[in-house]
N, C-alpha and C positions, 0 to 999 in steps of 0.2 A: 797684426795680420801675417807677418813675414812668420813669425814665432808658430803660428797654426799652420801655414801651410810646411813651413820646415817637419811639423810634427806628425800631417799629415801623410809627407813623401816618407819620412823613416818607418811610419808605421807601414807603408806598403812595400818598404824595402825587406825590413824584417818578415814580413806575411808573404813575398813570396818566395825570400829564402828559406821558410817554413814548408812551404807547400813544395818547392823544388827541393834544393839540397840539404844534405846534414850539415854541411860547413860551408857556407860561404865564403869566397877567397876575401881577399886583404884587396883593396881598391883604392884609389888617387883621387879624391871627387873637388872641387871648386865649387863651392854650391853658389850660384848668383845669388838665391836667397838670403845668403849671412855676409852678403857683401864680397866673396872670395875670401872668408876666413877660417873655412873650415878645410882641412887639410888632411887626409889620407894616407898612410905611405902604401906605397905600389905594391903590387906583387912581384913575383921574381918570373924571369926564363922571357925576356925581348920586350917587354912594356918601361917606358920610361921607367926610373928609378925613383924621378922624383915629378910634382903635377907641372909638366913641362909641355903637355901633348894639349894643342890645339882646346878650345871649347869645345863639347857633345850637347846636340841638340836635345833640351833636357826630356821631356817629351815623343816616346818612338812609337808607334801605330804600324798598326798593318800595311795602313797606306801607304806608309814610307817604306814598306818592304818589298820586294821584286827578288823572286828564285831561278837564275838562270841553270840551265843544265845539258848537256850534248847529250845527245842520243840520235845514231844516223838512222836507225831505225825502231821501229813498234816493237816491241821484243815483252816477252812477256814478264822483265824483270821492270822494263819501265812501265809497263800499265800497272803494274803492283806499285811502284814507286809514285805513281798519279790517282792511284786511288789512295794513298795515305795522304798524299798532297791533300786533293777534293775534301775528307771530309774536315779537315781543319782549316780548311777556305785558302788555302796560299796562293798565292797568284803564280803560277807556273809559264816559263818558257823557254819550250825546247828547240835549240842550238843545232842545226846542223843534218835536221830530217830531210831523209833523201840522199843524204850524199853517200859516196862509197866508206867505208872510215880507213884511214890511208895506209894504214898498217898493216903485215900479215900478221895475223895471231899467234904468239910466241916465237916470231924470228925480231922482236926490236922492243925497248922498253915502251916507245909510243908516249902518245901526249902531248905532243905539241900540238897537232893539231887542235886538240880542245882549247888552249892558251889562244892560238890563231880566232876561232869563232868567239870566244871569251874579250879578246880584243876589238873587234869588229862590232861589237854587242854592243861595246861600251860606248863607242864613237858619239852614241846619243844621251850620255848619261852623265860624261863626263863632270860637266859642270852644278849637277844636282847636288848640294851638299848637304839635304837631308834625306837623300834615297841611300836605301842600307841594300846591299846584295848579295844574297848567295850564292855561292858559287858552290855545285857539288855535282859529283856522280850521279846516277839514276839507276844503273839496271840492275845495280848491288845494292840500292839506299830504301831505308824507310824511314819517313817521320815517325816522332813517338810523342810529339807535343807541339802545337798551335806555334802562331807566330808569335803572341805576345809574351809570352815564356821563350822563347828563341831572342828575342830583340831586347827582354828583361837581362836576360843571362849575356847578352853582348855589350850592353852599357854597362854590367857588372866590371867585364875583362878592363874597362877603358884604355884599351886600344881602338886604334882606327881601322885594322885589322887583324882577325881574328883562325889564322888556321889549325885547322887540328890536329893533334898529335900521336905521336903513334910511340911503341916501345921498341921499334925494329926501326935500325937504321939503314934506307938505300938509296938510288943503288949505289950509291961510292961509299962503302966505308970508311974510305982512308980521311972521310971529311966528319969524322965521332969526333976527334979530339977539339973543334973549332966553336963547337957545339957547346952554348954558354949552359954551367950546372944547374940541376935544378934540384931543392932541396924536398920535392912530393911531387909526384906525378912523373906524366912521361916528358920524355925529352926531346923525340925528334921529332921534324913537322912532316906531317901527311898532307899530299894534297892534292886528294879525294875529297875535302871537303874546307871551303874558308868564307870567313864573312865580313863584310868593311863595307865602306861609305862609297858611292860611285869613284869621286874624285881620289879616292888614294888607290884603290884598284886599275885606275884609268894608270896611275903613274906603277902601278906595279907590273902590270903588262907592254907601257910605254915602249919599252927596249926589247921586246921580243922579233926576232926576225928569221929565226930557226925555221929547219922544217918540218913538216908534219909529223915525223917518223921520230923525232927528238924527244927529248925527256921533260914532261912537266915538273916533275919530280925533284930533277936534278937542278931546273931554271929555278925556280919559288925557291931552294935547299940556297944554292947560291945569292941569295940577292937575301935572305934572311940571315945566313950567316956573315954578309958584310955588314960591322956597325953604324955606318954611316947611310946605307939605304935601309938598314932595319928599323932606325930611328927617323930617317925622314918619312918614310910610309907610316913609322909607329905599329909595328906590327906586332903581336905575340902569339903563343902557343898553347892551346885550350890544354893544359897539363894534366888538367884534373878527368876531363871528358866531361864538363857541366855541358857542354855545346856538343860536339860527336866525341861517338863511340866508333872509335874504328876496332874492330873486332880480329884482327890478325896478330897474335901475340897475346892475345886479352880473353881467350874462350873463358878462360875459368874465371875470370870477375866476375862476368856478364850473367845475369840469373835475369826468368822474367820476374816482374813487382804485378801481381793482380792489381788492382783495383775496383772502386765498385762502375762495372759496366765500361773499364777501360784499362788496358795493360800498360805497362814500361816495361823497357829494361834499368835494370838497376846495375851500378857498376859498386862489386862488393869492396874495390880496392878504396877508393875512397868515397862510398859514401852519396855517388853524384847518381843523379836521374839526367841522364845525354836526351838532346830533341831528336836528332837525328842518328842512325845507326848503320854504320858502314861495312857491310861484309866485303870486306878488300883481303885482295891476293887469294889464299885458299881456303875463304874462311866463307864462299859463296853458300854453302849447303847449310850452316850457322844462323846464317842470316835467311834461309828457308826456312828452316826451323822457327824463328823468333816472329817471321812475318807472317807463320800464321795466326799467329796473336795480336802482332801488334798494326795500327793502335787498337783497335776492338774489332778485330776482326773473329776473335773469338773468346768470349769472355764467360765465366762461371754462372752470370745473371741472365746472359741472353743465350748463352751458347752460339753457333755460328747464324752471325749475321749476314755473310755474302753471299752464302751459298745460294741464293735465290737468286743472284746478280746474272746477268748475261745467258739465262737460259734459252733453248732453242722446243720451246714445245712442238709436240708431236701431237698433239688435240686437234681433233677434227679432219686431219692431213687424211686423205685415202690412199689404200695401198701400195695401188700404181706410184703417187705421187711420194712416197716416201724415200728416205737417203736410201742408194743401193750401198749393200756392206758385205766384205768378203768376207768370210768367215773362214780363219784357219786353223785345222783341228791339228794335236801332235800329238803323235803316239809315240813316246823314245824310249819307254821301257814297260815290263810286264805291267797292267794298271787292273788290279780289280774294279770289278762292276761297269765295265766298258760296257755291256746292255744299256745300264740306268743310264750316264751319260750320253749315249745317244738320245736315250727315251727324252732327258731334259731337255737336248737341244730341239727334238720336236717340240716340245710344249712352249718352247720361247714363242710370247704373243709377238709375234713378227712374221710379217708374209714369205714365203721362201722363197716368191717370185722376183723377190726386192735381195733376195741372199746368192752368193756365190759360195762356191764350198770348195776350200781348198784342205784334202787328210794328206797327213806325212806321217805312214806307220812306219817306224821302223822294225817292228818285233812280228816277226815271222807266227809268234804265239795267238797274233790278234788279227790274221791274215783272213781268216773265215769271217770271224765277226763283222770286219770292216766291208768283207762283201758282200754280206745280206744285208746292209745297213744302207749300203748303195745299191743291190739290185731293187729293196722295196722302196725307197724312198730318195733315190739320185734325181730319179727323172722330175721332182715335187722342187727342187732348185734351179734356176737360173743357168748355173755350168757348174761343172767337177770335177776338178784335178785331183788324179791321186796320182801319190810315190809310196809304193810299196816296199818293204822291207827289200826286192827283190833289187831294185835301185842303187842300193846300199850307200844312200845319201846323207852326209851327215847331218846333226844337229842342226850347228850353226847355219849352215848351207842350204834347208830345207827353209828355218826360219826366213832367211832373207829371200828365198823363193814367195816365200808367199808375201811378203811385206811389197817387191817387188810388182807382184803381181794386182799390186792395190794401186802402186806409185805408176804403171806403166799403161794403166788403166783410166782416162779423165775422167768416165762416168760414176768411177767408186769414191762413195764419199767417203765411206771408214771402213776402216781395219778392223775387226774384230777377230782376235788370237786368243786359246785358249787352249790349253792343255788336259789333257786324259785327265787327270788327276784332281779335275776340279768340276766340286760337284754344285751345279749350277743351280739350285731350288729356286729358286725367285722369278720365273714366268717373263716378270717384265724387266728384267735387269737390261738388256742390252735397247731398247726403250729408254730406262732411266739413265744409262749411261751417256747416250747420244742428248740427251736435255739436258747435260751439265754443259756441253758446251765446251770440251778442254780439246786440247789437243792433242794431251795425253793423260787417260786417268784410268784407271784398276779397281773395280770393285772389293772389297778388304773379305779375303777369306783367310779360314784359321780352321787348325786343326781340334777339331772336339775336345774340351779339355785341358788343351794345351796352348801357351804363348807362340807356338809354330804357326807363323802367316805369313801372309804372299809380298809383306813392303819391310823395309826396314825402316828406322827413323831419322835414323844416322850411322855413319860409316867411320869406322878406326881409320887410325894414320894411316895404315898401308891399304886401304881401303875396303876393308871388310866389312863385317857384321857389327854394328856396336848399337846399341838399346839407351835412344832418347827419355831425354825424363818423362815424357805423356805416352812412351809405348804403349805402356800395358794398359792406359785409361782408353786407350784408342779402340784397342784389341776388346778388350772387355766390356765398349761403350758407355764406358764414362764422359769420355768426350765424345761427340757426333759433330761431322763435318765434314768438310773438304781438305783436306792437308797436303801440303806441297812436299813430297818424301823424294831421296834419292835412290830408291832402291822399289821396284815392283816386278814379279815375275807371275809366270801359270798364265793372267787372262790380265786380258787389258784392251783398251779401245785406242785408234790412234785416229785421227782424222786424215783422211785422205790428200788433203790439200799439205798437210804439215809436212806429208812421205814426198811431196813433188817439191816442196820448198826447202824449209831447215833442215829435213832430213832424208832430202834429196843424196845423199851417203850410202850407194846401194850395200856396202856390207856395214849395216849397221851391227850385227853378230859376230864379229871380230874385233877383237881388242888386245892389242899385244898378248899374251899368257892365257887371258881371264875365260873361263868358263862361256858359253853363248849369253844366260841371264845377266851376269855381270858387262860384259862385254857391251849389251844394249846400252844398259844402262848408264854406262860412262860414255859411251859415243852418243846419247841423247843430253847426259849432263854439260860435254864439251860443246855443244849447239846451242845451249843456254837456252833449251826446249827445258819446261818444267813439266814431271810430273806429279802426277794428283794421286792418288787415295781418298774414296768415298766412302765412308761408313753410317752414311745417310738409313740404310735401308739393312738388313738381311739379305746377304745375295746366296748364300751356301757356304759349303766349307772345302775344305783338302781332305783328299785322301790320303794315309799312309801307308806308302807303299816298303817301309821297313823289311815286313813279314813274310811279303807276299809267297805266296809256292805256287810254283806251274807242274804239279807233278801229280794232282788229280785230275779231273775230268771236269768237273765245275769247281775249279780253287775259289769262287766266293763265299762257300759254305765254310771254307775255313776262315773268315775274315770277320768271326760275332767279337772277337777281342781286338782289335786291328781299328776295326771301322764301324764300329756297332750301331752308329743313323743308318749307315747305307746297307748294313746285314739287317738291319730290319722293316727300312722301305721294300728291300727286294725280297722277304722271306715271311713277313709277318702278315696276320690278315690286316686288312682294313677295317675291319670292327672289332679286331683283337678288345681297344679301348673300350668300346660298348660293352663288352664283356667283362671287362676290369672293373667297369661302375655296375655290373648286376642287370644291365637292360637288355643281351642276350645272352644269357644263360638258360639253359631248358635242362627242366630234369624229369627225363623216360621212363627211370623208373626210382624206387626210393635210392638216398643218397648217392643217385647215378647224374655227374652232370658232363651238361655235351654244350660247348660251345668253339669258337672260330679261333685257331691259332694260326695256319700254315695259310702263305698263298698257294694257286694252282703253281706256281715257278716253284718254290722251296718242294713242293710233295712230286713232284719232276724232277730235279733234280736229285734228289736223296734215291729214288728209284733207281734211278740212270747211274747214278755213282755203284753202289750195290750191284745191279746186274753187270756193270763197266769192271767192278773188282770180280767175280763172279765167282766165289769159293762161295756157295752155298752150302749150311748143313745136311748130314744126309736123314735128318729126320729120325734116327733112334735113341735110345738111352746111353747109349755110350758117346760122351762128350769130351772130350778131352782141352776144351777151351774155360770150361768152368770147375772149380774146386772140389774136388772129390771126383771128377769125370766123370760122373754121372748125372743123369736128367732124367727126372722123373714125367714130366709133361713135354716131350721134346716136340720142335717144329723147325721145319726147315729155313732157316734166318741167317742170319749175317750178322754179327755184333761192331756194335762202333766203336771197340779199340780195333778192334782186324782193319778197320780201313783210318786207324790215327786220327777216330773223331772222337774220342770219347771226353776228352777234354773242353769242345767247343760245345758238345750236345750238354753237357752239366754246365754249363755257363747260361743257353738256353732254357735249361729247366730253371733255372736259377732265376733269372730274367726275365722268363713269361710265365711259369706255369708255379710257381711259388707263390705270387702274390694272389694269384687266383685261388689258389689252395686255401690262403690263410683266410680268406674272404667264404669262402664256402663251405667248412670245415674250420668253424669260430672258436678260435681258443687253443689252437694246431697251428705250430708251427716248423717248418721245414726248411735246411738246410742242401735237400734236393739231393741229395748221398744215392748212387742206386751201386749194384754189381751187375746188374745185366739190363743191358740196355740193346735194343736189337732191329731190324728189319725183318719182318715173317713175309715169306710168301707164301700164298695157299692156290692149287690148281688142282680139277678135278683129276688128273691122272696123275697126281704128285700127293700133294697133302690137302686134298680138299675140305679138310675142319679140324676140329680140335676138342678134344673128351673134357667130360667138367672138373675144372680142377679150383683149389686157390691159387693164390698168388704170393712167390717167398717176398710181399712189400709190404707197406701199410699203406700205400695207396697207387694206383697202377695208372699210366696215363698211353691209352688207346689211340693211334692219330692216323685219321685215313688217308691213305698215300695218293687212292683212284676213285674211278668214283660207276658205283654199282649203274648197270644201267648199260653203261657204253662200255667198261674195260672189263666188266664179267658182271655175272649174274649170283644170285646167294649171298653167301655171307652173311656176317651179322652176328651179334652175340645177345645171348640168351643165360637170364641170372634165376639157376633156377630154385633159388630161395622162394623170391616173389613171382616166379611165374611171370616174366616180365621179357621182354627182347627187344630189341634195338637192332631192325633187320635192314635200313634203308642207311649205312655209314652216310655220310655230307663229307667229301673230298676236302681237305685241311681241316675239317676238325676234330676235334681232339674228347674222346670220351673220357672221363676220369670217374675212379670208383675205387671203396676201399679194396685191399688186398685180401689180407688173411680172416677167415673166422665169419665173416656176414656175408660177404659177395662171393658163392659161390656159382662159377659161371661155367660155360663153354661158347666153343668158336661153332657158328653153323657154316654148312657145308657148304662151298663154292662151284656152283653148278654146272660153270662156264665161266671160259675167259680166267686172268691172273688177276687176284688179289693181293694186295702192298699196305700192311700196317707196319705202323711204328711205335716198338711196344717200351716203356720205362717201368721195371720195379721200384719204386724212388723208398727212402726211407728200408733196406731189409730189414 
């Protein structure tokens, strides 16, 4: 019997050094089963040398486990740290909530006071000599493994206890050289995190009488480095990091291990899968990174599992009754398509009688816009501050005006910030942002195209820009989630109560040197406020503003290369697409087709621009803007290089009037090449029509600017091969017909009022 049960503890010794590490360390065992004759030699770095350490209870259960931990307050690194707790069932208790924690933050190493609650804890344990206890951190810490893998891996060590180790020695260095060698692993004890039997922690805390502001660090360093209390407690040093990872000195070990339906981290140096993982010192953002995976908070099979946790629905709630949110808009430099972004911010499904509106324009360029934008629609909001360029208030200074104005206000539940430069599509974003429930989280937008988005994932040593290994899965939604990033700027949500409490900091937009985005961001990382990134949904994207020119009259016409979503929600028709699939396309006369390119904005604008340059042709044959300067069919027009379009309108033919071509004219395909490309106008006491001519193209593409009826009367073109006319243009849309040889046409005459086509020789 003894023979089977001995066979059957080595086979679960072996099976769970299988499932846990690659190497299992060297261990001292006394096996009662063989009578005390099986015999071990130890490991190396504070564990006996030889099996001289007390009996271990052979047998260790969760039961026998208890996790103490200080935390004086709810912080959102210790709810992470109790949510990993919870799903591997560990018995948690937190040490010391409510209290002030005694230290000012970075004027003292601090720690004692956790030793103090640590001692006091024990008072009731003392005498348990099969209760095992953890002693660790929280608002840096996550589990990565249950307890019975925790308690396997600490009967391994056989010691009575167990702290972890680190590669960096503090804070006294001058105490390296005392510090017994080790021939693998690390060498100095960390302690953020240890594990042992009540009774020998009872005697390892026994002699503490320090005061709160004192060093944990440096008491545990001292009393492990005397050999005589190292050996009476029997303590050693997790060297390998089978038990923690402390993560300061260790980034480049640490890689995550998927699994199926459950993460680790893995430690590449030796091989070890750690329970727990400790982002200590400046390694806090490492271990944001790691904790959105680990233990399964986001896994390849489930993908994210928590994000449904702790949400705050908005179902059924009426309007009245819904969070009031200030919403603050910035304007800090030129931003094309400022129309469209407003227009989004109307279509947000959210009452505006629940919204405050705070704009901070700084650019004198966006002065007009911003106040039709408040004369038509101010009075439809709650209240409305604005700072106009004229203020001349800076960045930073404006931001914390409005953040302010949310923290100084009890009835505002959230902040809603949000930058020109961000183009809002998603109706219910600011809806789904308020149901996540954070304190602070950023819808993820990105530039079309590009890796340029609103978060980063992780930050260089000196604190910049540096790209996590899941960025681009993030960006490109490969991964979907919630992510805990260091870095968000352009829009983001803050809860109200967070502005009055943690980041009660009214210049949060200052920060030694750094930029306002920057600057948030590290005065909310130093509040050990997290933020989030959702890429749950589609919210929109950024604009770039690289190109932008203020030096026409509607600079968004210049923006088809730049911003090509937003040049074509503001310019394109609405059934453009109908007409790409063939379901409105009409043909008037033979191979004449008419359908929807231009909105009423785009055939408005291009007008206005034209008349705004106003070098109009003077309508004869003497031309001096086209090759040879002569015209044989002259009209009084305007060509788009004279006004430095000509590059963005051959991008447009390219982009909408090409693939229709190729679809309607089967077996043709075009390249969209023209020489003259133009605006005509036609007026009865100017140039009221046009003699029948061809066309120098192979296919000519017509685009009515106005629209007959209301801006003149006539018009119309008449092909007089077939005896056919096309008298009633449709305002944006675009006539197309071949040029030379078949479609011989003319302009009819314009009776009244001005006429505005937009003519393409495509193909000479």
């Amino acid at each position: 019997m003894q023979v089977l049960l001995l066979l059957a503890h080595l086979g679960s010794l072996l099976l769970a050094d299988a499932k846990g590490d690659a190497k299992p360390e060297a261990s001292c065992c006394t096996s009662p089963l063989l009578g005390g004759d099986l015999t071990i030699k130890a490991g190396v770095g504070g564990a006996l040398s030889q099996c001289e350490q007390p009996p271990l209870p052979w047998i260790l259960g969760s039961d026998n486990l208890l996790v103490l931990t200080v935390a004086t307050k709810e912080t959102e690194g210790f709810r992470r740290f109790k949510r990993s707790a919870q799903f591997f069932n560990y018995k948690i208790q937190a040490l010391g909530l409510g209290e002030d924690w005694g230290v000012e933050r970075g004027t003292s190493a601090g720690g004692g006071q956790k030793i103090r609650l640590l001692k006091k804890a024990l008072e009731k344990h003392e005498d348990k000599e099969d209760l095992v206890i953890l002693f660790t951190d929280s608002y840096d810490v996550v589990f990565a493994s249950g307890p019975r893998e925790l308690l396997k891996k600490f009967r391994q060590a056989r010691s009575r206890v167990v702290f972890s180790a680190e590669e960096l020695i503090y804070p006294d260095r001058r105490l390296e050289a005392k510090y017994p060698m080790v021939s693998d692993g690390k060498r100095f004890l960390g302690s953020g995190g240890f594990i042992g039997y009540a009774p020998n922690l009872s005697k390892l805390v026994a002699k503490w009488e320090g005061q709160d502001s004192d060093s944990d660090q440096l008491f545990y360093t001292k009393i492990f480095l005397d050999p005589e209390k190292r050996e009476q407690i029997n303590i050693s040093l997790d060297h390998r990091c089978r038990i923690f990872q402390n993560l300061d000195g260790a980034l480049d070990e640490v890689v995550l291990k998927f699994e199926m339906g459950h993460v680790r981290a893995r430690n590449l140096a030796y091989d070890t899968l750690p329970v727990l993982i400790h982002g200590n010192g400046p390694t806090k953002l490492q271990l944001n990174y790691l904790g959105n995976y680990i233990p399964h908070f986001w896994t390849f099979e489930t993908g994210c599992t928590v994000c449904d946790e702790g949400l705050r629905s908005l179902k059924g709630i009426g309007d009245e009754a819904l969070p009031m949110v200030l919403v603050g808009v910035f304007i800090e430099q030129p931003t094309p398509f400022l129309s469209l972004f407003f227009q989004r911010l109307l279509r947000l499904h959210y009452p505006r009688s629940r919204m405050r509106l705070f704009i901070h324009s700084h650019e004198q360029h966006h002065k007009a816009q911003v106040e039709q934008f408040l004369a038509e629609h101010g009075g439809e909001y709650q209240s409305v501050k604005l700072v106009g360029p004229e203020v001349r208030m800076s960045n930073a200074n404006a931001r914390n005006m409005g953040a302010d104005l949310c923290r100084q206000e009890q009835t505002c539940t959230y902040y809603f910030s949000v930058d020109a430069d961000v183009a809002l599509t998603e109706p219910d974003s600011l809806r789904l942002l308020i149901e996540q429930n954070k304190n602070v989280i950023a819808p993820l937008m990105m530039r079309p195209g590009r890796l340029w988005s609103n978060f980063w994932g992780a930050l260089s040593a000196d604190g910049y820009y540096a790209r996590s290994e899941d960025y681009v899965d993030i960006v490109h939604g490969r991964r979907v989630g919630i992510w805990n990033v260091p870095y968000i700027s352009n829009i983001y949500l803050i809860k109200g109560s967070a502005l009055r409490a943690e980041l009660q900091h009214t210049d949060l937009f200052h920060h030694r040197k750094l930029d306002p985005d920057m600057a948030f961001c590290a005065n909310i990382r130093q509040q050990e406020v997290f933020m989030f990134l959702t890429n749950r949904h589609s919210f929109g994207h950024l604009l770039s503003l690289d190109s932008y020119q203020t030096t026409h009259l509607h600079n968004d016409l210049w923006e088809v290369f730049s911003n090509p979503e937003d040049w074509k929600e503001k310019y394109i028709h609405e059934n453009y697409t109908k007409a790409l699939a063939g379901k409105l396309v009409e043909t008037p006369c033979p191979d004449v087709y008419w359908f929807p390119i231009f909105t009423e904005v785009a055939c408005d604008e291009l007008v206005q621009e034209m008349e705004h340059f106003g070098q109009w042709s003077l309508g004869d044959n003497k031309d001096n803007r086209i090759q040879g300067g002569y015209e044989n069919v002259p009209t009084i027009d305007i060509h788009m290089n004279q006004i430095s379009f000509e590059r963005e309108w051959h991008k447009f033919l390219v982009e909408y009037i090409a693939p229709l071509t190729e679809k309607l004219y089967p077996g043709y395909y075009t390249r969209a090449q023209f020489d003259l490309a133009f605006v005509v106008r036609y007026k009865p006491d100017e140039q009221p029509s046009l003699m029948p001519h061809h066309d120098a193209s192979t296919f000519t593409v017509n685009i009515a600017l106005n629209r007959v009826g209301e801006d003149y009367e006539g018009g119309g073109c008449r092909f007089l091969r077939y005896n056919c006319s096309v008298q009633a243009p449709r305002k944006g849309w675009a006539l197309m017909h071949p040029g030379r040889l078949t479609h011989y046409h003319e302009g009819l005459p314009t009776t009244r009022g001005t006429r505005y086509i937009a003519v393409s020789f495509v193909d000479p």
